[in-house]
PDB file with SEQRES, HELIX, SHEET and CRYST1 records, atoms N, CA, C and O in Angstrom:
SEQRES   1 A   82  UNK UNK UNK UNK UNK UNK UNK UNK UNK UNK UNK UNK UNK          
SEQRES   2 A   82  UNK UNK UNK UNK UNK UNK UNK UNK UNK UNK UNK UNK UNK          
SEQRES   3 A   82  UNK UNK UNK UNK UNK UNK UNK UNK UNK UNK UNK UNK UNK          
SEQRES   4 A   82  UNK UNK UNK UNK UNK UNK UNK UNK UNK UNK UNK UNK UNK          
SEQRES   5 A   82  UNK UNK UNK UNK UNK UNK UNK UNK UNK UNK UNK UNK UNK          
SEQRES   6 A   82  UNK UNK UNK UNK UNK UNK UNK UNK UNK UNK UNK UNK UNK          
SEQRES   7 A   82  UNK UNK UNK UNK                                              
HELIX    1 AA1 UNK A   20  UNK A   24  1                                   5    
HELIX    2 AA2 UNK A   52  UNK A   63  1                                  12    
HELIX    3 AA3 UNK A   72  UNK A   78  1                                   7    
SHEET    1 AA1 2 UNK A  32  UNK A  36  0                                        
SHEET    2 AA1 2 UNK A  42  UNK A  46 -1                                        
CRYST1    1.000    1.000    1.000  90.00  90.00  90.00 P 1           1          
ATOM      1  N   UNK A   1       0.772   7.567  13.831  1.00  0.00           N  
ATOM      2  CA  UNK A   1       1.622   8.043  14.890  1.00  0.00           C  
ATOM      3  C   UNK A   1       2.504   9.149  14.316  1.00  0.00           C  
ATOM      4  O   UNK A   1       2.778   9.072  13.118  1.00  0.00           O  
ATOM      5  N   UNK A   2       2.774   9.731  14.725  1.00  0.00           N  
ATOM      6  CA  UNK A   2       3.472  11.288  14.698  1.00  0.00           C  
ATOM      7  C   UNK A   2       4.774  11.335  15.254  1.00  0.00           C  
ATOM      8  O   UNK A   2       5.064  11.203  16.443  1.00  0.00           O  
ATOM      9  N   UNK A   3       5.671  11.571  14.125  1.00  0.00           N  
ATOM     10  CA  UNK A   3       6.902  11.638  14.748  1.00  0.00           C  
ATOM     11  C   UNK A   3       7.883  12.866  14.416  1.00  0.00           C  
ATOM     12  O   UNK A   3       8.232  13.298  13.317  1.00  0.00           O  
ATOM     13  N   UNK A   4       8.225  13.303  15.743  1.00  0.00           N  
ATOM     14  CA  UNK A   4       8.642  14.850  15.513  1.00  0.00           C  
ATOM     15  C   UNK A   4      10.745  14.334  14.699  1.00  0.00           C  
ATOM     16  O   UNK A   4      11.420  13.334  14.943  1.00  0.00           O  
ATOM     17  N   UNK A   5      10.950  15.088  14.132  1.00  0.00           N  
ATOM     18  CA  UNK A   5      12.449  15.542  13.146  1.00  0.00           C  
ATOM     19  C   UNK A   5      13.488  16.021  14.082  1.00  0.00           C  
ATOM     20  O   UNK A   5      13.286  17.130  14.576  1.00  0.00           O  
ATOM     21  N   UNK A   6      14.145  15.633  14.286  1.00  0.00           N  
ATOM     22  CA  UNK A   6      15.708  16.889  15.445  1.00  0.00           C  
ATOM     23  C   UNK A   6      16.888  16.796  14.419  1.00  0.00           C  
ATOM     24  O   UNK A   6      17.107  16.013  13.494  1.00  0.00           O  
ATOM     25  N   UNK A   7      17.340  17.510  14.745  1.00  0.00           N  
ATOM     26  CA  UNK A   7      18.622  17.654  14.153  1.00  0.00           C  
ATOM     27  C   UNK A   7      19.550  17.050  14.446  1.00  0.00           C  
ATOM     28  O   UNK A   7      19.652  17.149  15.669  1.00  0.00           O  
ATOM     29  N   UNK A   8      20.430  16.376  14.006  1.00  0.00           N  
ATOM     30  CA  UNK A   8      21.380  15.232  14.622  1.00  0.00           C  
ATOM     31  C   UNK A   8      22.825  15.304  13.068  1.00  0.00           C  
ATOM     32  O   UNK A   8      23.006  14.571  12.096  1.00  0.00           O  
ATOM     33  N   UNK A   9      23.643  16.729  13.638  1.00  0.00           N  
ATOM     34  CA  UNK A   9      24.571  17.149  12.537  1.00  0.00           C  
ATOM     35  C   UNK A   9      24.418  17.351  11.480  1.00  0.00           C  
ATOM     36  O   UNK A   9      23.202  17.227  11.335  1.00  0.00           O  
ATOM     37  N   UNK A  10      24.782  17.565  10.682  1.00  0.00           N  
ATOM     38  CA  UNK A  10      24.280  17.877   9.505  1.00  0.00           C  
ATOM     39  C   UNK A  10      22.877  17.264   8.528  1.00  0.00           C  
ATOM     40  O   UNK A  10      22.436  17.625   7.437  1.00  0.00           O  
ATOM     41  N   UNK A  11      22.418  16.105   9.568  1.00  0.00           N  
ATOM     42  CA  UNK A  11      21.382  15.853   8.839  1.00  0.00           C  
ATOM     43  C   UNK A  11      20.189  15.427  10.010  1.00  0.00           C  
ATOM     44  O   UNK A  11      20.361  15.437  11.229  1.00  0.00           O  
ATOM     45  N   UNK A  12      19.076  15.093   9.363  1.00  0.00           N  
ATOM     46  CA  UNK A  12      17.859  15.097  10.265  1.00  0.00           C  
ATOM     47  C   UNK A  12      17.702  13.675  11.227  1.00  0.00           C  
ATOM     48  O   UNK A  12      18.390  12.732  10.836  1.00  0.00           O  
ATOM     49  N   UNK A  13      17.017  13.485  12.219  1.00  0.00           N  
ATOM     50  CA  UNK A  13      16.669  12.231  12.420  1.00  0.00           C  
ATOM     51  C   UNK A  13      15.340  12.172  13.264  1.00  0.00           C  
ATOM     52  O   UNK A  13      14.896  13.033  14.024  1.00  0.00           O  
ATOM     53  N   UNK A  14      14.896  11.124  12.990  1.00  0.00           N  
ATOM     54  CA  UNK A  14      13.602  10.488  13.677  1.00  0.00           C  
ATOM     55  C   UNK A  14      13.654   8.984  14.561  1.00  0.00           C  
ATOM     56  O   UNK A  14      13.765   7.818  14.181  1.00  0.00           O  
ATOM     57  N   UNK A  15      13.484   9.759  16.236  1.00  0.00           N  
ATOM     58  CA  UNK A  15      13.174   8.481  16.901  1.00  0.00           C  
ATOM     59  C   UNK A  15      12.480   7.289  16.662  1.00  0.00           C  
ATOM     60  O   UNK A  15      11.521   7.588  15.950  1.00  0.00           O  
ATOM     61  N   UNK A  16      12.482   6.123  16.891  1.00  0.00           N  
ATOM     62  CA  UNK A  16      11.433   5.077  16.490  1.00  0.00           C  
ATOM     63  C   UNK A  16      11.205   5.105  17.691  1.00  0.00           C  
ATOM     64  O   UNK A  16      12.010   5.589  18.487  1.00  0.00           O  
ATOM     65  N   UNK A  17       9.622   4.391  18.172  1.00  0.00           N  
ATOM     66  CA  UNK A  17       8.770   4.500  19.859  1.00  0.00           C  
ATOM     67  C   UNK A  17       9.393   2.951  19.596  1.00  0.00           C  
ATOM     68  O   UNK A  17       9.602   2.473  18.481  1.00  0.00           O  
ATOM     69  N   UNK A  18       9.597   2.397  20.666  1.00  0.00           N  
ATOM     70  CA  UNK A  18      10.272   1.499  21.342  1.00  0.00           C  
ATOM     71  C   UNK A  18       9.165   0.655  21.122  1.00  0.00           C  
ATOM     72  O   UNK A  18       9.351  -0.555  21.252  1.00  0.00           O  
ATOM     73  N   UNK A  19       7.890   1.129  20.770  1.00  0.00           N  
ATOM     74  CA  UNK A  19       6.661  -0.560  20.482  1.00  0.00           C  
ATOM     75  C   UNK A  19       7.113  -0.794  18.610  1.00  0.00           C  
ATOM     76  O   UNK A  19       7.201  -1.895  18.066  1.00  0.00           O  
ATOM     77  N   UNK A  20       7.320   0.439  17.987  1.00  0.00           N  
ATOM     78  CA  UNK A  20       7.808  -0.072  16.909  1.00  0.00           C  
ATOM     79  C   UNK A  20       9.100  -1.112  16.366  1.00  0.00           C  
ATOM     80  O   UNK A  20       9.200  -2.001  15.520  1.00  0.00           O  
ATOM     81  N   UNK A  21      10.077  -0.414  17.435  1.00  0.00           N  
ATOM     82  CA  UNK A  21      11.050  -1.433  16.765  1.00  0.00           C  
ATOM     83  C   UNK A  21      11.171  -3.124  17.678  1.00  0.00           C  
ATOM     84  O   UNK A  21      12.038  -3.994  17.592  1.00  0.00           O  
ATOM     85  N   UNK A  22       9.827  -3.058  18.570  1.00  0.00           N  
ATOM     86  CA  UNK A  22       9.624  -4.352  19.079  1.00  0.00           C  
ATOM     87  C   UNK A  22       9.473  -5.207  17.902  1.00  0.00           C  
ATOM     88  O   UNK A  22      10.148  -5.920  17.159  1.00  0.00           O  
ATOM     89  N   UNK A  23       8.188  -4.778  18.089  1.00  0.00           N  
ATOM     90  CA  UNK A  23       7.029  -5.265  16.724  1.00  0.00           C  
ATOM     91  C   UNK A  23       7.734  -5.851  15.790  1.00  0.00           C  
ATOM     92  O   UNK A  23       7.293  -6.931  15.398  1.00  0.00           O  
ATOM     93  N   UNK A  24       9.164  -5.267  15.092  1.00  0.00           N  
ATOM     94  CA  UNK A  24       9.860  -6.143  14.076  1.00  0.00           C  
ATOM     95  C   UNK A  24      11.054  -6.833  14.522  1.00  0.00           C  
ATOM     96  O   UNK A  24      11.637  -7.609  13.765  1.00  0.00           O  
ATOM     97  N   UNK A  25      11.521  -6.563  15.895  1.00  0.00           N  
ATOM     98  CA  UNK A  25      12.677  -7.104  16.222  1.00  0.00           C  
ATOM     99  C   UNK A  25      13.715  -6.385  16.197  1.00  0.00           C  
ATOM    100  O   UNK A  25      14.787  -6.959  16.008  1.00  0.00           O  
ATOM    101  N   UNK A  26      13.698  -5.276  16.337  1.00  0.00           N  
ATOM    102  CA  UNK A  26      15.346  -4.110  16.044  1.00  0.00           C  
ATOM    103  C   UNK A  26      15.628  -3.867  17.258  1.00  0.00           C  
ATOM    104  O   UNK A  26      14.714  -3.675  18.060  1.00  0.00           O  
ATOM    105  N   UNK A  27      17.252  -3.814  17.731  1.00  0.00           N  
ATOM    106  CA  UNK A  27      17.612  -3.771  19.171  1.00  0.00           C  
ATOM    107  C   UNK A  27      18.421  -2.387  18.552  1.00  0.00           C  
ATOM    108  O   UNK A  27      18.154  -2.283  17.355  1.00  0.00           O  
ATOM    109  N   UNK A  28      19.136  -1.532  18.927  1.00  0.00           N  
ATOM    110  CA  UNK A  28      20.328  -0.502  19.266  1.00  0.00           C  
ATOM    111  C   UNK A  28      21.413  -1.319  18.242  1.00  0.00           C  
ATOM    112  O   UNK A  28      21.772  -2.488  18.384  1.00  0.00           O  
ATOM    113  N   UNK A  29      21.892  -0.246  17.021  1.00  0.00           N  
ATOM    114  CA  UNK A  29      23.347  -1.380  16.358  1.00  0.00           C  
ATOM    115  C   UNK A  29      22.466  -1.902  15.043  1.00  0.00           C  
ATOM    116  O   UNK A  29      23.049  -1.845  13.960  1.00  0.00           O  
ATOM    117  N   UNK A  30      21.442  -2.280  15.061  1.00  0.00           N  
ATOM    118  CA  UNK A  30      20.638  -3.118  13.865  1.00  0.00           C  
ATOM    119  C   UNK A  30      20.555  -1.712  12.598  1.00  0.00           C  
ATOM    120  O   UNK A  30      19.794  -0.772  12.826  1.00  0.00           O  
ATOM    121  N   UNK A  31      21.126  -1.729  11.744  1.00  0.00           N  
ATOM    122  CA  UNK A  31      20.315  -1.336  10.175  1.00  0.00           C  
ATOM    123  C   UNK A  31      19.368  -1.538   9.595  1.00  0.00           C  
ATOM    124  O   UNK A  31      18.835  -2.607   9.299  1.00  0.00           O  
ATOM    125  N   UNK A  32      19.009  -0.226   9.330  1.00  0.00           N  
ATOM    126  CA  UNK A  32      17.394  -0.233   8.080  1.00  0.00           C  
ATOM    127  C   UNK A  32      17.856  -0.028   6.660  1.00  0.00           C  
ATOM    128  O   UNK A  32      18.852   0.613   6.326  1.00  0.00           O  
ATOM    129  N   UNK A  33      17.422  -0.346   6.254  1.00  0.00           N  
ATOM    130  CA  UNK A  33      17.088   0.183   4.457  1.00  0.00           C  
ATOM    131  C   UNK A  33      15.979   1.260   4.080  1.00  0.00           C  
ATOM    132  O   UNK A  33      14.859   0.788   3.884  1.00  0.00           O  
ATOM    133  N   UNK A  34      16.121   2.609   3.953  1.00  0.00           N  
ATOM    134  CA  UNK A  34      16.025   3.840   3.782  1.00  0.00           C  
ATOM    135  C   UNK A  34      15.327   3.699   2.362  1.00  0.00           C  
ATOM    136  O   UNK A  34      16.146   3.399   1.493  1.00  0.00           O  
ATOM    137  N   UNK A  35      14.125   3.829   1.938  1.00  0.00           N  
ATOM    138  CA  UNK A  35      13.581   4.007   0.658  1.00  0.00           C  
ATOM    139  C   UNK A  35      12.488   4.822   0.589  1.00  0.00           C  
ATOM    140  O   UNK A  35      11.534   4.557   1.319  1.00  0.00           O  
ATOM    141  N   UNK A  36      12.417   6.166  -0.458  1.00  0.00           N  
ATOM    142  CA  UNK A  36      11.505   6.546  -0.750  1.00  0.00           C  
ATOM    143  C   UNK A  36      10.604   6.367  -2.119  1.00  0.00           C  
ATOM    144  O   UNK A  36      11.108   6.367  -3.242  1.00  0.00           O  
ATOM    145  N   UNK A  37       9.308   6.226  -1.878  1.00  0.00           N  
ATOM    146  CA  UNK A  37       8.494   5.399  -2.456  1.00  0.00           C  
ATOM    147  C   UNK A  37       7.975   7.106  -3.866  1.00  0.00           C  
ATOM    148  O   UNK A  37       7.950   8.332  -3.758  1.00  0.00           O  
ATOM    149  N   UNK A  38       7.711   6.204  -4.861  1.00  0.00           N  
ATOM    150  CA  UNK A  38       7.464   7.109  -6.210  1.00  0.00           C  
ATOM    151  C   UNK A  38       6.378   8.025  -5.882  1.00  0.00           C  
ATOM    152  O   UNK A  38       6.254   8.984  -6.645  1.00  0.00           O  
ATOM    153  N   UNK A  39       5.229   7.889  -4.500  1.00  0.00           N  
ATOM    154  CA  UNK A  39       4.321   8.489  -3.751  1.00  0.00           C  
ATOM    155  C   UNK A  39       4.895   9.575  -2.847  1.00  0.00           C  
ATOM    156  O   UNK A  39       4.196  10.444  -2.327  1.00  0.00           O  
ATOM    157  N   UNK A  40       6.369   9.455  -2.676  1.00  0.00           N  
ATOM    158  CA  UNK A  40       6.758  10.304  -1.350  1.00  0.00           C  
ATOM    159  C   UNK A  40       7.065  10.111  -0.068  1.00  0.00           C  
ATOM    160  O   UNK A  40       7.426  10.888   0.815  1.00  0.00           O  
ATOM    161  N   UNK A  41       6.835   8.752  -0.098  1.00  0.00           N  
ATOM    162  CA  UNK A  41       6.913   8.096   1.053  1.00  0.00           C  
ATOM    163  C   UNK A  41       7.944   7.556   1.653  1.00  0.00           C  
ATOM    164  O   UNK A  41       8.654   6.906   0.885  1.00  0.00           O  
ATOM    165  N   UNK A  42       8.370   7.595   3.016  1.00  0.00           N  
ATOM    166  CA  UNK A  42       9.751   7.060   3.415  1.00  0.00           C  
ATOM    167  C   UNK A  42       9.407   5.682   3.985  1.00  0.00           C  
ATOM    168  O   UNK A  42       8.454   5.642   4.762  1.00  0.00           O  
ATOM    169  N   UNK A  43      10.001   4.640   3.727  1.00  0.00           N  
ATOM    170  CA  UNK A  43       9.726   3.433   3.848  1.00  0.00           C  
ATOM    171  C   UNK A  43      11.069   2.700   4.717  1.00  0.00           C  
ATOM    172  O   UNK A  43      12.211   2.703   4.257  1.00  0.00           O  
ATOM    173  N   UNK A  44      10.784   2.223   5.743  1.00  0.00           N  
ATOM    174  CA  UNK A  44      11.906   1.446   6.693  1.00  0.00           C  
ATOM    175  C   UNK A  44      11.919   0.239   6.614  1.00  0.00           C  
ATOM    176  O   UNK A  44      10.870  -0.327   6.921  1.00  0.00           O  
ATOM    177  N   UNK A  45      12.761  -0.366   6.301  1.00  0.00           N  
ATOM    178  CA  UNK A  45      12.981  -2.183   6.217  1.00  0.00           C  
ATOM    179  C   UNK A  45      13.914  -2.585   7.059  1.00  0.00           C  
ATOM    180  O   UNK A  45      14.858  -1.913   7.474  1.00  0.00           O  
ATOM    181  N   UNK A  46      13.652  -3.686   7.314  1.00  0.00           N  
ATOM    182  CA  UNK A  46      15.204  -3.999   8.400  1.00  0.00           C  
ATOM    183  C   UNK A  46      15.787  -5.035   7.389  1.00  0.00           C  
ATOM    184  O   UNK A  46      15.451  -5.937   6.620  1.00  0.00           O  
ATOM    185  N   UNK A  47      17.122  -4.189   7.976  1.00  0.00           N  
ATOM    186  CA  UNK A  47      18.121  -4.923   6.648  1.00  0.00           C  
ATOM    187  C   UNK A  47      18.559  -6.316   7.122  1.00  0.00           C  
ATOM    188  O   UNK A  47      18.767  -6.532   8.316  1.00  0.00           O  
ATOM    189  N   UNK A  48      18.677  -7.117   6.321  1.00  0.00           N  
ATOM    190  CA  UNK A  48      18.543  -8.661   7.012  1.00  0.00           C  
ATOM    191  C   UNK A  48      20.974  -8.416   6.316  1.00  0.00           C  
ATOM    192  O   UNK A  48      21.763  -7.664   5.745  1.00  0.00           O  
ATOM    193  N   UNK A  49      20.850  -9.655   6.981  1.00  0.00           N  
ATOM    194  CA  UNK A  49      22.353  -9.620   7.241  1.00  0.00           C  
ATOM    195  C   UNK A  49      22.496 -10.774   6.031  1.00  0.00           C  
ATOM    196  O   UNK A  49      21.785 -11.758   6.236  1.00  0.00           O  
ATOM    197  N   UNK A  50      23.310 -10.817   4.786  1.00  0.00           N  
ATOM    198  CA  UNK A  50      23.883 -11.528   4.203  1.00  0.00           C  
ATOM    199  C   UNK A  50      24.577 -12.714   4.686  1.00  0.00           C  
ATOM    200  O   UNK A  50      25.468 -12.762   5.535  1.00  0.00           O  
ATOM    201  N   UNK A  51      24.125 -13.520   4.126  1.00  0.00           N  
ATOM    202  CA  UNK A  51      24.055 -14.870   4.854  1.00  0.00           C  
ATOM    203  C   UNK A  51      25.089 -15.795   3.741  1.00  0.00           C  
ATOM    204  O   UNK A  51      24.233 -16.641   3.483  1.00  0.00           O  
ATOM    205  N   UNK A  52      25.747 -16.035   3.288  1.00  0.00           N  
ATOM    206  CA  UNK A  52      27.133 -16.420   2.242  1.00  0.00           C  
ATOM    207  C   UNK A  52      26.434 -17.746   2.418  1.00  0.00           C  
ATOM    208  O   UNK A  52      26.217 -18.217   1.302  1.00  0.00           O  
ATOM    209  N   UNK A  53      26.017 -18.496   3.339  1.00  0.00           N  
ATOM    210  CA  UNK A  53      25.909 -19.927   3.238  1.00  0.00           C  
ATOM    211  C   UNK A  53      24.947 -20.407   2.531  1.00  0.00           C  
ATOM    212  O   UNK A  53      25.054 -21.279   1.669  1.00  0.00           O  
ATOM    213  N   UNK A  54      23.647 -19.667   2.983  1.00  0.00           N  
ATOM    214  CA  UNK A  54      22.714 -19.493   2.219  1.00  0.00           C  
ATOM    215  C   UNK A  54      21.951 -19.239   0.648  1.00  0.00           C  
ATOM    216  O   UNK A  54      20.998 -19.729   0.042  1.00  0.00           O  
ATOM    217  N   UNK A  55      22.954 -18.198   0.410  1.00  0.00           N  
ATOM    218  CA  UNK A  55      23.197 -17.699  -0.741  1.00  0.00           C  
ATOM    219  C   UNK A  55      24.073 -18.923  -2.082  1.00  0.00           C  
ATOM    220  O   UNK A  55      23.709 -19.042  -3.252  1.00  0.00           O  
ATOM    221  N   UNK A  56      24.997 -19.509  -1.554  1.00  0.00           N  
ATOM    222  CA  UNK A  56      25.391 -20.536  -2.270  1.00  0.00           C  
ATOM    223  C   UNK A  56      25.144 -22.293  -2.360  1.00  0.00           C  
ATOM    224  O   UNK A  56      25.386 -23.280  -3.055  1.00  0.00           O  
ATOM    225  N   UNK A  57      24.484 -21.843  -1.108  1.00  0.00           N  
ATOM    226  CA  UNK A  57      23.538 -23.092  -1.056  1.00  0.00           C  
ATOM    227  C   UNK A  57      21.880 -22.969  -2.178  1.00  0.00           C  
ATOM    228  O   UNK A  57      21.279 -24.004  -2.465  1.00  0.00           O  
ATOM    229  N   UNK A  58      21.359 -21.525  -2.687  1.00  0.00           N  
ATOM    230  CA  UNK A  58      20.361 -21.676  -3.678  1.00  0.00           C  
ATOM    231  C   UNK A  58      20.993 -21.220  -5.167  1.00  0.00           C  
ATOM    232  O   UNK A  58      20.551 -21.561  -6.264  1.00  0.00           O  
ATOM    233  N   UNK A  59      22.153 -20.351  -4.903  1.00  0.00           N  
ATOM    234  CA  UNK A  59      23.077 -20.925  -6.018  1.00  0.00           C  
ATOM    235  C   UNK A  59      23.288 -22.211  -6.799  1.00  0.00           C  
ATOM    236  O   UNK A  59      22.934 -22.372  -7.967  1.00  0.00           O  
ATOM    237  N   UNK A  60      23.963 -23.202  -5.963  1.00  0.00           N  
ATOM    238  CA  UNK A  60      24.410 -24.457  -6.202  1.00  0.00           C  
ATOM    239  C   UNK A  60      22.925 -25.255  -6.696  1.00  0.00           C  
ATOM    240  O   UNK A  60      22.997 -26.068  -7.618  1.00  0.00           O  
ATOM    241  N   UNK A  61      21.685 -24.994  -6.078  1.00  0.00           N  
ATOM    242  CA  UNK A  61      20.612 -25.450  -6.878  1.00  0.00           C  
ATOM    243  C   UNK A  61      19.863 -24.632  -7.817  1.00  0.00           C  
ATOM    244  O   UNK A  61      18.663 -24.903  -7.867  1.00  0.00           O  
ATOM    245  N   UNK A  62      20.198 -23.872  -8.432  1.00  0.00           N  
ATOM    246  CA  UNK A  62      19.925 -23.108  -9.534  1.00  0.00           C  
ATOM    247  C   UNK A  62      21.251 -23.910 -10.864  1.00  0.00           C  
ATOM    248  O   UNK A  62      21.086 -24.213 -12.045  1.00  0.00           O  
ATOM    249  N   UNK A  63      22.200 -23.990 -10.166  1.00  0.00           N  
ATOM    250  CA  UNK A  63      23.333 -24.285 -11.382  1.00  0.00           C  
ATOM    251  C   UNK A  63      22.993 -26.011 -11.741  1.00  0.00           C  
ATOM    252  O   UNK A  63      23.077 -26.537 -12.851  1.00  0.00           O  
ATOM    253  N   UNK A  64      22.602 -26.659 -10.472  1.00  0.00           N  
ATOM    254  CA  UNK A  64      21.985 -27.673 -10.846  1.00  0.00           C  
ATOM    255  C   UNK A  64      20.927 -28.179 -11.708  1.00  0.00           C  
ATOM    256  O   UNK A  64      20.921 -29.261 -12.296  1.00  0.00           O  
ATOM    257  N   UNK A  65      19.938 -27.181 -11.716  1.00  0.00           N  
ATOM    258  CA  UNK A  65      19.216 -27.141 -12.887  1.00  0.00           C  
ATOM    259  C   UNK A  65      19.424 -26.706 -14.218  1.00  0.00           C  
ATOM    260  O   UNK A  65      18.770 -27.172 -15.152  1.00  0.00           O  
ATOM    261  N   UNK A  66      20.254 -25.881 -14.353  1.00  0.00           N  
ATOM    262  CA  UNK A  66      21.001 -24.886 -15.812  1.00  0.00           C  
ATOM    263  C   UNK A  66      21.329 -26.255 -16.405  1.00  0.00           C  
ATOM    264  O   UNK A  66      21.767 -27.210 -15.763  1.00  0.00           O  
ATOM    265  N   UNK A  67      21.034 -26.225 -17.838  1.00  0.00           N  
ATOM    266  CA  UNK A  67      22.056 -27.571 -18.912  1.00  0.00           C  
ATOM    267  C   UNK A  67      23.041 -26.977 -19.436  1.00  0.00           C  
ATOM    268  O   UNK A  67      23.066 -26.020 -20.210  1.00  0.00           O  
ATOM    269  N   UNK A  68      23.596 -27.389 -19.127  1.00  0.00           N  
ATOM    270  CA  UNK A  68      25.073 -27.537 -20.136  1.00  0.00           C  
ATOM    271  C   UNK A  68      25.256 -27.293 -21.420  1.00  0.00           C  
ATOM    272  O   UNK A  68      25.018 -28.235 -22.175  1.00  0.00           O  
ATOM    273  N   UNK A  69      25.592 -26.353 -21.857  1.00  0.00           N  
ATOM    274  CA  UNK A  69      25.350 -26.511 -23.531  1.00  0.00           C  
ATOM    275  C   UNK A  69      26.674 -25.647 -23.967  1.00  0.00           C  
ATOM    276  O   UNK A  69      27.501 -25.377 -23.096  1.00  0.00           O  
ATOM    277  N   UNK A  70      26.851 -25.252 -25.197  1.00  0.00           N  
ATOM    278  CA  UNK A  70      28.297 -24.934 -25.637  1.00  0.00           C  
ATOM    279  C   UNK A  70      27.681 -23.164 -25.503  1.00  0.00           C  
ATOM    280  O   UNK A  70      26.586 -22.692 -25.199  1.00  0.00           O  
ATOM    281  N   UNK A  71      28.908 -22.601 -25.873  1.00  0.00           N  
ATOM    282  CA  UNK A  71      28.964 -21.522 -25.420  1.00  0.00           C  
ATOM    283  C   UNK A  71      28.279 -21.149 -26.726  1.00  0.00           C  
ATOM    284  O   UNK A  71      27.911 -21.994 -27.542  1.00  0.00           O  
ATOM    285  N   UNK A  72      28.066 -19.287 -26.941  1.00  0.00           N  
ATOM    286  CA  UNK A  72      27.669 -18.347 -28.424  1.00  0.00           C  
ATOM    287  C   UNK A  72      29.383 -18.766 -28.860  1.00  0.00           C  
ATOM    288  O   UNK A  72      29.235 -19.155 -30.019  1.00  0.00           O  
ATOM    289  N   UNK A  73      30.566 -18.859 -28.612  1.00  0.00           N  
ATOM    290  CA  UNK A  73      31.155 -18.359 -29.594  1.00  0.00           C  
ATOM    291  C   UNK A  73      31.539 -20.146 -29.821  1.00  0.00           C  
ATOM    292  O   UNK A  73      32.289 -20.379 -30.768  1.00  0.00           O  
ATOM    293  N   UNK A  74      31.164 -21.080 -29.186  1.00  0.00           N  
ATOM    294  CA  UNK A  74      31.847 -22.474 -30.391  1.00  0.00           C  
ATOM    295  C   UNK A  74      30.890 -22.700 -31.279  1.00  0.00           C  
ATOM    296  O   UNK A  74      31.099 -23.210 -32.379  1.00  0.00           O  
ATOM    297  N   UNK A  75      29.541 -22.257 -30.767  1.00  0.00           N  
ATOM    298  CA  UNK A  75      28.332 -22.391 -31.980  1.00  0.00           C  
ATOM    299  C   UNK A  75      28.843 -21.745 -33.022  1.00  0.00           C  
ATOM    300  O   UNK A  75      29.162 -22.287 -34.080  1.00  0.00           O  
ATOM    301  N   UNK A  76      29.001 -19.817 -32.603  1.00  0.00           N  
ATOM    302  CA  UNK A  76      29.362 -19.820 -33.869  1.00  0.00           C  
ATOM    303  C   UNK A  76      30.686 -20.194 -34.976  1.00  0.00           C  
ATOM    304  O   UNK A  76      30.595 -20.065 -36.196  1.00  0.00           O  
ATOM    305  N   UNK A  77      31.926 -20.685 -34.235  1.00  0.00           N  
ATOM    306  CA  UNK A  77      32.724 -20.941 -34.909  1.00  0.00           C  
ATOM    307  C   UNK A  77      32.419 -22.817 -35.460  1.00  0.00           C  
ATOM    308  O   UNK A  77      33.318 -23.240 -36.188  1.00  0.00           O  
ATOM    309  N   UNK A  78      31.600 -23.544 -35.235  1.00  0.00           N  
ATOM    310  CA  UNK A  78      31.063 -24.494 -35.676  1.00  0.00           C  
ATOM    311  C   UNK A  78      30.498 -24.105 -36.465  1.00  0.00           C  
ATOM    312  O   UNK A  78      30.880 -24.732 -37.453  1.00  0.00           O  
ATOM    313  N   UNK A  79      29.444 -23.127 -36.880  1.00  0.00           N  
ATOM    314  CA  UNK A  79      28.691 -22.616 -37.828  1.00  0.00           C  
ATOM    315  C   UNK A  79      29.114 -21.542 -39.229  1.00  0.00           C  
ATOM    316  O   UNK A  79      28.457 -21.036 -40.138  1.00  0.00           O  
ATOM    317  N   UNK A  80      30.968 -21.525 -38.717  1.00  0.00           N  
ATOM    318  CA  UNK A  80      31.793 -20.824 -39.828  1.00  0.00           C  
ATOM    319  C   UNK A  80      31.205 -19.190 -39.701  1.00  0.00           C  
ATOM    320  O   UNK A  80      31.305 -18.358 -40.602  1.00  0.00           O  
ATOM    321  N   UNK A  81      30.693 -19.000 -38.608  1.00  0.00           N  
ATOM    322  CA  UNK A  81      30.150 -17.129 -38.331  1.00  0.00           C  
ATOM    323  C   UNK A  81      30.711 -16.692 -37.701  1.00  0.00           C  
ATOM    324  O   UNK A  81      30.244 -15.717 -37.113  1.00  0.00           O  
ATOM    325  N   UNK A  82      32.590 -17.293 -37.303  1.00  0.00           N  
ATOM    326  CA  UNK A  82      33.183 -16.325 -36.412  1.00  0.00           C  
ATOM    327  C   UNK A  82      34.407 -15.933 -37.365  1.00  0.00           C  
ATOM    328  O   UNK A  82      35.229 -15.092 -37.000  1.00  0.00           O  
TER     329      UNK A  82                                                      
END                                                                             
């Protein structure tokens, strides 16, 4: 699909056709993530919204798995290398 460039102030922009931003779910107000690819390519993602609850909820089971152990510097001052 072919999409024509306009000018929109100092910088460029490109419409999305209204079956595209079905297709992923984007209403008017929603953010993309803007990336160009090492090929040249402009790549659109929809930016998902930071979720805090989420995020410390796979936190809290990551720290759950970590052991416990002493830090680099009581090792080394146990080991007379500080």
């Amino acid at each position: 699909m072919r999409l024509q460039l306009a000018k929109w102030g100092n910088s460029l922009a490109v419409r999305l056709p209204v079956e595209c931003t079905r297709a992923v779910g984007l209403r008017e107000g929603d953010t993309v993530e803007a990336e160009v690819t090492p090929v040249g390519e402009i790549k659109l993602t929809p930016a998902q919204a930071f979720d805090k609850a989420a995020f410390l909820a796979r936190l809290g089971k990551l720290h759950a798995r970590m052991p416990m152990t002493a830090t680099t510097v009581e090792t080394m001052r146990e080991e007379d290398r500080y």
